[in-house]
KOLRO-559931 format. One record per residue (C-alpha): x, y, z; residue number from 0. Coordinates in Angstrom, 2 decimals, m for minus. Layout:
<sites>
<site x="X" y="Y" z="Z" k="NUM"/>
...
</sites>
This chain:
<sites>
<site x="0.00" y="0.00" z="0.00" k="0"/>
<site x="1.64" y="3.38" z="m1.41" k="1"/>
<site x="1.24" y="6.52" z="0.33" k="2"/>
<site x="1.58" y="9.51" z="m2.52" k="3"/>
<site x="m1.48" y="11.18" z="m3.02" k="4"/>
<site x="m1.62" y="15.23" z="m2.57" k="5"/>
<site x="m2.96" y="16.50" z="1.25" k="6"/>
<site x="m2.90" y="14.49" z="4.29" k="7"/>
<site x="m5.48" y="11.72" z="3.74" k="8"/>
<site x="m3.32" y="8.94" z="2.48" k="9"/>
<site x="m1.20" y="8.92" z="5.60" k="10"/>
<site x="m3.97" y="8.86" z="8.06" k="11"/>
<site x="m5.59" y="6.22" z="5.36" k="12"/>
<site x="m2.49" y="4.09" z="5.34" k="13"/>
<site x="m2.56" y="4.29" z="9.83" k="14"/>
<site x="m6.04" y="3.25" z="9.81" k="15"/>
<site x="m5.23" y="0.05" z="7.82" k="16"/>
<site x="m2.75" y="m1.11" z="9.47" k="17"/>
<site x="m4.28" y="m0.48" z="12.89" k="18"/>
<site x="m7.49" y="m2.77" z="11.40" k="19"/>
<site x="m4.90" y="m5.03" z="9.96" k="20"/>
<site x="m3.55" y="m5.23" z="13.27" k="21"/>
<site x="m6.64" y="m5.51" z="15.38" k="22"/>
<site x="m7.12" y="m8.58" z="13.68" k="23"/>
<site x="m4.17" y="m10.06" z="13.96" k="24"/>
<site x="m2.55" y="m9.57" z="11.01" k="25"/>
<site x="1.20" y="m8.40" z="10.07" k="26"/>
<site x="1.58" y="m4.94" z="9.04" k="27"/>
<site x="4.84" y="m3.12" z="8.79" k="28"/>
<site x="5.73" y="0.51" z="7.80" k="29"/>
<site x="8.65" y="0.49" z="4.92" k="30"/>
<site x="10.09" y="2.47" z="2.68" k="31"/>
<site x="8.74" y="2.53" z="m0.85" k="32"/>
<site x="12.36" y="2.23" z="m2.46" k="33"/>
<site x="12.01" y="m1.05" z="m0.90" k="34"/>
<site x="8.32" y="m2.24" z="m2.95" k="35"/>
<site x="9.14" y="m4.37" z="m5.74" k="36"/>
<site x="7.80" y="m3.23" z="m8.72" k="37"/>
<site x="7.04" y="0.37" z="m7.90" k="38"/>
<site x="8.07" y="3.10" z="m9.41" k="39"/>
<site x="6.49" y="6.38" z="m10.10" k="40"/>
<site x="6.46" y="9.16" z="m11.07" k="41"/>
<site x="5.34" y="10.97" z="m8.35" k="42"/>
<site x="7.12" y="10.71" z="m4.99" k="43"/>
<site x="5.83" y="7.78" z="m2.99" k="44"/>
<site x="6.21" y="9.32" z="0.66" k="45"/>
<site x="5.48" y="6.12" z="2.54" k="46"/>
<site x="4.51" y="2.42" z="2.15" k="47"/>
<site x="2.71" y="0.09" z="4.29" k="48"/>
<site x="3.64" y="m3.32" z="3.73" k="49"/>
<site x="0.63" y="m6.27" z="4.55" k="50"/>
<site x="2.45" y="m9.58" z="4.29" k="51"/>
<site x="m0.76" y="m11.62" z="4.90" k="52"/>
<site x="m2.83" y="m9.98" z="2.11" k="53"/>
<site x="m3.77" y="m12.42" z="m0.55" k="54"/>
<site x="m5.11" y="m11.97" z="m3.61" k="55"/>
<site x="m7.73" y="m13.85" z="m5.97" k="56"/>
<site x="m8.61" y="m14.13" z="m10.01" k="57"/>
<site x="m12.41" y="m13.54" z="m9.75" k="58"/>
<site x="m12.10" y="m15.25" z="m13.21" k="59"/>
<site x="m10.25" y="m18.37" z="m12.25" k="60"/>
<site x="m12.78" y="m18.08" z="m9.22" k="61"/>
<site x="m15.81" y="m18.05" z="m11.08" k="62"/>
<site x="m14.59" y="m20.97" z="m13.54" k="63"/>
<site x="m14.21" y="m23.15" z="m10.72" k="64"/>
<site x="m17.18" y="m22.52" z="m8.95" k="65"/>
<site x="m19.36" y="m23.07" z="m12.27" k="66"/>
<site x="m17.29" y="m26.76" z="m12.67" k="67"/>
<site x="m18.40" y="m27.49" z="m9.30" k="68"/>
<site x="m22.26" y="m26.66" z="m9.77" k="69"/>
<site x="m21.88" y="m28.64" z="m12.61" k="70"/>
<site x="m20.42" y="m31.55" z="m11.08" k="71"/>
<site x="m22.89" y="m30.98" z="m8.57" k="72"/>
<site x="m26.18" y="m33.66" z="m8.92" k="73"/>
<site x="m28.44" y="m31.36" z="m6.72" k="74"/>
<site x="m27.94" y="m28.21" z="m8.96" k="75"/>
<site x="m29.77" y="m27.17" z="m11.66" k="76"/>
<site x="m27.50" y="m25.22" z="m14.17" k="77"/>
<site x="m29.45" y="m22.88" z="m16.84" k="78"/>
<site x="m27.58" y="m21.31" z="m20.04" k="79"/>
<site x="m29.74" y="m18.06" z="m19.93" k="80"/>
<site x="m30.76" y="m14.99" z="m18.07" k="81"/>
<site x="m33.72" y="m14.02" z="m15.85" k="82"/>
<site x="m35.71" y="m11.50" z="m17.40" k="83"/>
<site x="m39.07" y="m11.28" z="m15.62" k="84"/>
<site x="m39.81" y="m12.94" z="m11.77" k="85"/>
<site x="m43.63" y="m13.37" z="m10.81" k="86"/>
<site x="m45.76" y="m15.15" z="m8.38" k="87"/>
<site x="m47.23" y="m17.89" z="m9.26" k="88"/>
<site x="m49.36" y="m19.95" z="m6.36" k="89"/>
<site x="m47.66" y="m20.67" z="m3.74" k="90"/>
<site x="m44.75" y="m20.60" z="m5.81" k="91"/>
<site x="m42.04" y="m17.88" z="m7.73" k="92"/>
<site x="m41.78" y="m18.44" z="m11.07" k="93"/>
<site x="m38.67" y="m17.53" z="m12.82" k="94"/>
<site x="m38.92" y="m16.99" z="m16.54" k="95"/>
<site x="m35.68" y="m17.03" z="m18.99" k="96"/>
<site x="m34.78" y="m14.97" z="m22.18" k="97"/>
<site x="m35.10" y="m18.71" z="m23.79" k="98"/>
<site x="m38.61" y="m19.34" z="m22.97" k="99"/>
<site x="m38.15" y="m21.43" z="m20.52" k="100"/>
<site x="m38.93" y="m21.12" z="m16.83" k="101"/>
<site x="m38.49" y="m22.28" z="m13.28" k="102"/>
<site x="m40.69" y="m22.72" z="m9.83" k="103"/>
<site x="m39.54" y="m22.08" z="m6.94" k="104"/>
<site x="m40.68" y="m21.81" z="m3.29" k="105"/>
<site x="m37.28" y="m19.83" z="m2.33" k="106"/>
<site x="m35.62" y="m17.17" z="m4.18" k="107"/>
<site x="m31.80" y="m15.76" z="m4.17" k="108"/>
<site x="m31.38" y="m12.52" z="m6.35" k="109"/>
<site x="m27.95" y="m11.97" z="m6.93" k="110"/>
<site x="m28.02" y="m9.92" z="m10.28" k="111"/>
<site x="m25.90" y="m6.63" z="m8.75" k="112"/>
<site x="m27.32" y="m3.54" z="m9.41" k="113"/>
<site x="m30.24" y="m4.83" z="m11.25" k="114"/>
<site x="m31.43" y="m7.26" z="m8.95" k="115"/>
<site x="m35.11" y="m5.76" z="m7.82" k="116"/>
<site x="m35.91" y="m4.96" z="m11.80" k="117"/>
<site x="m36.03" y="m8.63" z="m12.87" k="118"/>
<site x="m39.11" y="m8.38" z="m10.45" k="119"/>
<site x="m42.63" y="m7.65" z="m11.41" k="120"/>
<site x="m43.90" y="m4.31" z="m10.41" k="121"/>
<site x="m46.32" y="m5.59" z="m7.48" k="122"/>
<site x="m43.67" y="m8.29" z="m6.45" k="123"/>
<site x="m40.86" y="m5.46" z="m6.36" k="124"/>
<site x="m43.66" y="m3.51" z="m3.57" k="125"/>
<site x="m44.27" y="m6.28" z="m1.41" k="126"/>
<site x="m40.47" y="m7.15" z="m1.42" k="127"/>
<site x="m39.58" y="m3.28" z="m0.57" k="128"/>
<site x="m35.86" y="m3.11" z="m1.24" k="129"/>
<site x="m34.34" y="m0.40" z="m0.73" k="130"/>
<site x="m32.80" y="1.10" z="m3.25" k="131"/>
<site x="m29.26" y="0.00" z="m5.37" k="132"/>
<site x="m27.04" y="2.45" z="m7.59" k="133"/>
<site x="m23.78" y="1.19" z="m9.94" k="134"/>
<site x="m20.15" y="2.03" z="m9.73" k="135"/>
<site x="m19.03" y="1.66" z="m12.55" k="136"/>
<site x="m15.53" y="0.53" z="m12.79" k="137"/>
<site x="m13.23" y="m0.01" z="m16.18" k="138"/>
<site x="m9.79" y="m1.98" z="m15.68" k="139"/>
<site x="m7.38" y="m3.72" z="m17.63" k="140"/>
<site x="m5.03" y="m6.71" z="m18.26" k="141"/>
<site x="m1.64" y="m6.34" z="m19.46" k="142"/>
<site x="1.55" y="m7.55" z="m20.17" k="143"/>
<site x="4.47" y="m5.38" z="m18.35" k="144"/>
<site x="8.10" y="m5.45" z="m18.90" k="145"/>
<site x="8.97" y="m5.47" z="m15.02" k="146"/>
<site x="8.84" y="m8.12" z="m12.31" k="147"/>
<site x="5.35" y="m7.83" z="m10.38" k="148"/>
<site x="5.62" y="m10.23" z="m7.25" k="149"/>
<site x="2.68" y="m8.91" z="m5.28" k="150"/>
<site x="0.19" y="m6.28" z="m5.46" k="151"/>
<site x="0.91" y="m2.96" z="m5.27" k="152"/>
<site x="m1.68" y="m0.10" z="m4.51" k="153"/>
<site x="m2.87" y="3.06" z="m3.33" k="154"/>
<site x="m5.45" y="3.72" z="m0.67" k="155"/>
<site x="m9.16" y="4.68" z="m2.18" k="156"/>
<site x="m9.33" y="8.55" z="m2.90" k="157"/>
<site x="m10.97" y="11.24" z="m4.62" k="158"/>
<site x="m14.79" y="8.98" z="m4.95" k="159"/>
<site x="m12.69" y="6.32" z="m6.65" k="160"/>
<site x="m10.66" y="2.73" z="m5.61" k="161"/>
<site x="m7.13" y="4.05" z="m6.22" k="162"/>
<site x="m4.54" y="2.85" z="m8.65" k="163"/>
<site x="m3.92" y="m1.05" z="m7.65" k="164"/>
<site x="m2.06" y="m3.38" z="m10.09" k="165"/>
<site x="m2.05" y="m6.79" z="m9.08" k="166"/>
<site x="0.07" y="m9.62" z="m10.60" k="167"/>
<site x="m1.46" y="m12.81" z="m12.71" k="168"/>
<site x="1.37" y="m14.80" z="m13.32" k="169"/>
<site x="3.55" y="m14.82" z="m17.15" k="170"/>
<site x="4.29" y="m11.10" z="m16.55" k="171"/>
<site x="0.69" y="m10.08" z="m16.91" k="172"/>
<site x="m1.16" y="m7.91" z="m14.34" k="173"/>
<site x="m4.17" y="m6.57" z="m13.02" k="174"/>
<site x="m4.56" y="m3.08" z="m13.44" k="175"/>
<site x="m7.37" y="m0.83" z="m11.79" k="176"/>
<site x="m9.75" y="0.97" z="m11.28" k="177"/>
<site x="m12.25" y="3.57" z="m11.77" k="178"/>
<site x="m15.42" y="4.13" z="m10.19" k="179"/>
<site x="m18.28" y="6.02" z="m11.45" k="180"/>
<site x="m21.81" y="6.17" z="m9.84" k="181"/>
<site x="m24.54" y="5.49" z="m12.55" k="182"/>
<site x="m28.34" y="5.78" z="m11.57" k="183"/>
<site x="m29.20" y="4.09" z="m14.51" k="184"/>
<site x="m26.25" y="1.94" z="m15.39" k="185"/>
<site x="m25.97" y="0.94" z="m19.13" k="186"/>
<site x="m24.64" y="m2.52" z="m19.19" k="187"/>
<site x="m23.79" y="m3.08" z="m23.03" k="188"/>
<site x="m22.28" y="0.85" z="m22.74" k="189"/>
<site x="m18.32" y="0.18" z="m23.88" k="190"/>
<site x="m15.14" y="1.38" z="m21.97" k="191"/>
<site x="m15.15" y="5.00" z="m23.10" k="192"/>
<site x="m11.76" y="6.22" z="m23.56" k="193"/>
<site x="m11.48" y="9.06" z="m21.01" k="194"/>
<site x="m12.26" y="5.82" z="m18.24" k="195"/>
<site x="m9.09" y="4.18" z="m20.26" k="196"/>
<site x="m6.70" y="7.28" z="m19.83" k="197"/>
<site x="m7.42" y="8.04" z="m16.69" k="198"/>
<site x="m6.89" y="4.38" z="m15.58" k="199"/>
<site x="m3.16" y="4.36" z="m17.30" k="200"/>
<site x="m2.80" y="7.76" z="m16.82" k="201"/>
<site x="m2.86" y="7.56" z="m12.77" k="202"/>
<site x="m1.74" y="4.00" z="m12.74" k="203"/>
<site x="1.55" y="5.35" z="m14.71" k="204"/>
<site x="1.92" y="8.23" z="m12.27" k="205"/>
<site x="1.13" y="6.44" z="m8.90" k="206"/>
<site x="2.40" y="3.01" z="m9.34" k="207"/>
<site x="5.29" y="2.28" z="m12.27" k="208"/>
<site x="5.81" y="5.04" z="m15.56" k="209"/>
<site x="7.11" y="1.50" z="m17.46" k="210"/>
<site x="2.93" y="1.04" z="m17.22" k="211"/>
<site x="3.36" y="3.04" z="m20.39" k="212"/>
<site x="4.95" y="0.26" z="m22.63" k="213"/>
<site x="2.88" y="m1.99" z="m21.67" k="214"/>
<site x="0.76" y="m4.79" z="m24.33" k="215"/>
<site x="m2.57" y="m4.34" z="m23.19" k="216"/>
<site x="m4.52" y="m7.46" z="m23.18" k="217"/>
<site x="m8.23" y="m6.62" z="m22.41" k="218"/>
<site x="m10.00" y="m4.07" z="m20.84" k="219"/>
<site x="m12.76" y="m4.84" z="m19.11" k="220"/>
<site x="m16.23" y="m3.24" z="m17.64" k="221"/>
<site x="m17.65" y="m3.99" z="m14.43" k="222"/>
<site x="m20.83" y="m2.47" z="m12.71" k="223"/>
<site x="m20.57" y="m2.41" z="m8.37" k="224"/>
<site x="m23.79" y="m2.39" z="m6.67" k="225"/>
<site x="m23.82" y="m0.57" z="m3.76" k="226"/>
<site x="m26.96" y="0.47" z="m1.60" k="227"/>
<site x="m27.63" y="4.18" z="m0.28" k="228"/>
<site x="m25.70" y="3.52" z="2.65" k="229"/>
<site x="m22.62" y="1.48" z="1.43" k="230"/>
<site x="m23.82" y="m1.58" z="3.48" k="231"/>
<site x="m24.80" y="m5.08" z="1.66" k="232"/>
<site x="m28.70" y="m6.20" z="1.19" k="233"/>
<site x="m28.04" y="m10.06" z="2.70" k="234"/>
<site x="m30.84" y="m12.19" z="3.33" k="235"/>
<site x="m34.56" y="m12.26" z="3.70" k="236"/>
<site x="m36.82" y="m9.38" z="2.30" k="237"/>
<site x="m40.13" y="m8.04" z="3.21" k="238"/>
<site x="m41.13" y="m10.91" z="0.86" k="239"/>
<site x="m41.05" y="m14.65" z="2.89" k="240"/>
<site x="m39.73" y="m16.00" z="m0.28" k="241"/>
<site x="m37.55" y="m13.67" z="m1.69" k="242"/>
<site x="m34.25" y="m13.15" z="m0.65" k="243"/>
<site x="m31.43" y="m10.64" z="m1.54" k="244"/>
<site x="m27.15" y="m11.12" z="m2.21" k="245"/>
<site x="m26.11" y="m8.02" z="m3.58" k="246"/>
<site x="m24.76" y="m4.14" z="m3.00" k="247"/>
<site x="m21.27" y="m5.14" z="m2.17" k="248"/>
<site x="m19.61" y="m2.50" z="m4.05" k="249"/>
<site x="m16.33" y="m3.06" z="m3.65" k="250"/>
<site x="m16.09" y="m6.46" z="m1.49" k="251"/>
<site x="m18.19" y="m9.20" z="m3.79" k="252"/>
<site x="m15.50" y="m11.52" z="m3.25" k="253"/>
<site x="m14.33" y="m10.72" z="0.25" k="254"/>
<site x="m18.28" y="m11.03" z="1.37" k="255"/>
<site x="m19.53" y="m13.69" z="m0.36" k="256"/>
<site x="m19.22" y="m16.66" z="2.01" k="257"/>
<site x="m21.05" y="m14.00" z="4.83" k="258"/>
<site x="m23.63" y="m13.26" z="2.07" k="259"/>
<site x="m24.31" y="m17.14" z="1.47" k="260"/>
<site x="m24.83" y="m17.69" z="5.63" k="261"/>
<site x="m26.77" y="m14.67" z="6.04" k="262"/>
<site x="m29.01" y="m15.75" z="3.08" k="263"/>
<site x="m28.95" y="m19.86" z="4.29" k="264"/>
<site x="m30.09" y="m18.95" z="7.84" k="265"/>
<site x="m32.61" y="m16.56" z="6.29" k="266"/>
<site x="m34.26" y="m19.51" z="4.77" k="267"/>
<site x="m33.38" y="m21.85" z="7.49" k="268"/>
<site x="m34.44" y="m19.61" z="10.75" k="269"/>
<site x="m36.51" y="m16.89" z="9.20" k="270"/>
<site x="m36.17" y="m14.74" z="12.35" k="271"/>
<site x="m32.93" y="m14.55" z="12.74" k="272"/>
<site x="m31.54" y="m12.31" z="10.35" k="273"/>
<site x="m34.15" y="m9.47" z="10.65" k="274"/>
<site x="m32.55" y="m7.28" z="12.64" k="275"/>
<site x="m28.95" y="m7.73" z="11.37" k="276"/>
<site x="m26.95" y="m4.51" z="9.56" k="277"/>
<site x="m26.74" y="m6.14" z="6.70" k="278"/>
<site x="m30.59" y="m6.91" z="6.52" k="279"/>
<site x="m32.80" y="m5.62" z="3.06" k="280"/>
<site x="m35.60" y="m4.90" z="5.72" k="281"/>
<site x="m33.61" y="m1.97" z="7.32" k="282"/>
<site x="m34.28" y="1.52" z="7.47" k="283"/>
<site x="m30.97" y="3.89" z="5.97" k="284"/>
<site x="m30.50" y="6.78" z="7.83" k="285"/>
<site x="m29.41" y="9.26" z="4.98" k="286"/>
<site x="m27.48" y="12.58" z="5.18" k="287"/>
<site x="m28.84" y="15.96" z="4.21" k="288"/>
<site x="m26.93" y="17.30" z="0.90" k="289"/>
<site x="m25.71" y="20.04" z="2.11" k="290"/>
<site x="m24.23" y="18.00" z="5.45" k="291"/>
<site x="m22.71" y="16.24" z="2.71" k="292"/>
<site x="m21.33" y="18.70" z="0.50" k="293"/>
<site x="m19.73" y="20.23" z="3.62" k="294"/>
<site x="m18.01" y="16.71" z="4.60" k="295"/>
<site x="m16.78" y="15.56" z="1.19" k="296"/>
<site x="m15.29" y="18.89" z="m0.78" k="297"/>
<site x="m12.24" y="17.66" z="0.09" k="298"/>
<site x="m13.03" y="14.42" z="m2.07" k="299"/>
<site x="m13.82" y="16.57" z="m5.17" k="300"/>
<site x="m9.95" y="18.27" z="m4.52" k="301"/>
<site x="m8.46" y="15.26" z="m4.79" k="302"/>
<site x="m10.23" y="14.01" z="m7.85" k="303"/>
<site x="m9.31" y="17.45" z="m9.34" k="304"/>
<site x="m5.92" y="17.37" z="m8.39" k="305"/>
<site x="m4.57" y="14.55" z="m10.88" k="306"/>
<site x="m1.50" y="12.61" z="m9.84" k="307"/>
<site x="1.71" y="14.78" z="m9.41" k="308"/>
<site x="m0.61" y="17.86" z="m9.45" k="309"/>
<site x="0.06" y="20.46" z="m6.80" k="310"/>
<site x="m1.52" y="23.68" z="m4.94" k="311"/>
<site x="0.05" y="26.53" z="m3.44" k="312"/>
<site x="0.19" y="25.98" z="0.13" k="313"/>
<site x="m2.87" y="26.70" z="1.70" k="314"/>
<site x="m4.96" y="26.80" z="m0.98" k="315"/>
<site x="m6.36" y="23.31" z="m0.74" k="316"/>
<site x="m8.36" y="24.22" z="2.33" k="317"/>
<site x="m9.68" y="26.96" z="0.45" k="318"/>
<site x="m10.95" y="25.51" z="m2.57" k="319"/>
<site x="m12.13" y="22.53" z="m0.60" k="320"/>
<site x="m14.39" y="26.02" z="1.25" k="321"/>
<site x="m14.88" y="27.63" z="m2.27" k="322"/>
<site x="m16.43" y="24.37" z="m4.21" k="323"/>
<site x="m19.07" y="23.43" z="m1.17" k="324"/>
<site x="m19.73" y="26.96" z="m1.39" k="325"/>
<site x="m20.86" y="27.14" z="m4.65" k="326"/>
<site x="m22.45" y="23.76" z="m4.28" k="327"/>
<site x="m24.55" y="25.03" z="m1.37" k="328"/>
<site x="m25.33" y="28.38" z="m3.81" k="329"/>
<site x="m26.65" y="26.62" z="m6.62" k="330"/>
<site x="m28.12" y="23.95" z="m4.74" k="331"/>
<site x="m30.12" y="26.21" z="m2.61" k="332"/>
<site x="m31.35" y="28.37" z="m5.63" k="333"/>
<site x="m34.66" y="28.13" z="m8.18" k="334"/>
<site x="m32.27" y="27.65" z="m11.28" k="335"/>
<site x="m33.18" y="24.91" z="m13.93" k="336"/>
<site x="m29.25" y="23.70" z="m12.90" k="337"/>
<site x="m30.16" y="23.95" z="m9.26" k="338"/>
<site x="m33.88" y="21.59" z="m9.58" k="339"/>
<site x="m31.56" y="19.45" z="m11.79" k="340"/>
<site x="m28.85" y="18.86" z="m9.02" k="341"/>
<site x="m31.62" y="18.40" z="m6.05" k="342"/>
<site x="m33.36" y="15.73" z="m8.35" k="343"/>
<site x="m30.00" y="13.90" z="m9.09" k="344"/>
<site x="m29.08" y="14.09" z="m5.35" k="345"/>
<site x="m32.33" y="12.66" z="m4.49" k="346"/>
<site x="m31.91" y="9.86" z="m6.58" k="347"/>
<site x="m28.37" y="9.24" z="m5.50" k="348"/>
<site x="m27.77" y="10.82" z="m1.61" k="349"/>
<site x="m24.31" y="9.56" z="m1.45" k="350"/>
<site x="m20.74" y="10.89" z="m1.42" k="351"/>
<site x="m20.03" y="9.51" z="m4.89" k="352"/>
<site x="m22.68" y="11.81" z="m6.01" k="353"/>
<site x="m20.78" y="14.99" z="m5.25" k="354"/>
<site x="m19.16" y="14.92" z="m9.13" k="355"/>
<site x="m21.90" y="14.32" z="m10.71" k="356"/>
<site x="m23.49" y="17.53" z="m9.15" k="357"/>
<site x="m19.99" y="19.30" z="m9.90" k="358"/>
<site x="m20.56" y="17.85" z="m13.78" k="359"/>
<site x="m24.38" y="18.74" z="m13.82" k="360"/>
<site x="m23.64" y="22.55" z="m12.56" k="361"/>
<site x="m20.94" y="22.91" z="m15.36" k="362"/>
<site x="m22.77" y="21.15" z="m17.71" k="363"/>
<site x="m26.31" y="22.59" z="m17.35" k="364"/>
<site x="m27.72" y="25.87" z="m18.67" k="365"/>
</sites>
């Protein structure tokens, strides 16, 4: 983990890491970043925090195995479609397929990301009373590098985003992302556009290793997060007895998915007993004001402005952090066609990653 973003957040970032590391017993050990294999940038890397028992997975490799093993699997059903429509039917859910074919159930696990609830009909999607689930949409790559890559290398999250991380796949190729951009209406088919492309290599190049640059790019690829209102998951039984949710893990599908499968199994099992848990679909999100928000992440919309190797005068960052929530609060407030724009977009999306979409919309709209 490589402290050398601009202001002071990446060093209290990298502290409050390793204390969590610590606090659960794992190793974590202050370095210097001469000493990271595989790093260098071209902006000055002021500190590294070394986690020797961080692992890392291929979600692909992942995923392959855990189809083979459905397969293999007697008591599974496997289905070479997708869901489009879920209604009741009796006593029963019936699940109908883009091939024409469809499935009964009498227990239901929707795990489809951020469009989970509209594969259900519109009086099914009422009773089951989700709360609502937004995209992050992320682009990243696979490459081939001309440097030696024996562990991950990364920066903390900043600036609305998951920072630059590349992360090694064996036969010199890597992992490199990512960028995150909230969607309210996420257009899965929609390509990589190439501003998400340049600022992915762009940053990477910067943060992590400028030999990024001569890279042979593999694949890029797209990828939609789901992530609730309130960052926390939607795990296990809904407002609907036979309906049950696995999604809005943003960032942490992989790191939460065996808590997501015993949340959802004792939902089934022991209906009661997952009702009241965090994690629950049934909750109630407690939601901040905008402009409580706009006041605690301005400094978020600095750092996304303030590109890699970019620099203020001194002092200054505190004062345009002061200047942009300013403004926001101005136009926000007002009876503009840009202000009603922003208030509906914030109201569809109350979240910190909203903030530059409300900076875009202001710019953008007349």
């Amino acid at each position: 983990m490589i402290g050398n973003g601009y202001g002071p957040d990446d060093a209290a970032n990298l502290r409050a890491i390793a204390e969590a590391a610590e606090t659960h017993g794992c190793r974590a050990e202050f370095a210097s970043p001469a000493a990271v294999p595989g790093l260098a940038p071209q902006v000055r890397a002021h500190e590294a925090l070394w986690l020797p028992d961080e692992a890392s997975v291929d979600p692909t490799i992942l995923v392959e195995a855990l189809t083979a093993v459905l397969h293999a699997n007697p008591r599974c059903r496997w289905l070479n479609t997708t869901v489009s429509t879920v209604n009741e039917r009796g006593e029963h859910l019936a699940v109908g397929a883009a091939d024409g074919s469809s499935v009964l159930a009498a227990h239901l696990v929707l795990a489809a990301g951020a469009g989970t609830t509209g594969l259900l009909a519109p009086e099914l999607a009422e009773q089951v009373g989700a709360p609502p689930l937004r995209s992050g949409r992320g682009v990243s790559l696979l490459a081939r590098v001309p440097f030696s890559l024996p562990t991950a290398v990364r920066t903390p999250n900043r600036g609305f985003a998951c920072g630059s991380h590349m992360v090694p796949r064996g036969d010199g190729t890597i992992y490199l992302g990512a960028t995150n951009r909230l969607s309210t209406e996420p257009d899965y088919g929609q390509p990589p556009t190439l501003d998400e492309v340049a600022t992915l290599i762009h940053d990477a190049s910067a943060e992590l290793n400028t030999d990024l640059r001569s890279a042979g790019l593999i694949e890029v690829r797209v990828g939609h997060r789901p992530v609730t209102l309130d960052h926390l998951p939607l795990f296990g039984r809904t407002r609907h007895p036979m309906i049950h949710l696995a999604t809005g893990t943003y960032r942490c599908g992989v790191l939460l998915a065996p808590r997501a499968a015993a949340i959802v199994a004792d939902g089934i099992t022991a209906p009661s007993s997952t009702s009241t848990h965090p994690f629950s679909p049934q909750r109630t999100m407690d939601l901040p004001a905008l402009d409580d928000l706009i006041d605690g992440a301005s400094r978020g919309l600095v750092d996304m402005l303030c590109q890699p190797g970019g620099s203020l005068p001194p002092g200054t960052q505190e004062l345009l952090e002061r200047f942009l929530a300013a403004a926001l609060h101005e136009i926000a407030a007002g009876s503009s066609t840009r202000a009603v724009a922003m208030r509906r977009l914030w109201q569809r999306a109350p979240m910190a990653e909203c903030l530059p979409l409300l900076l875009d919309a202001a710019g953008r709209i007349r």
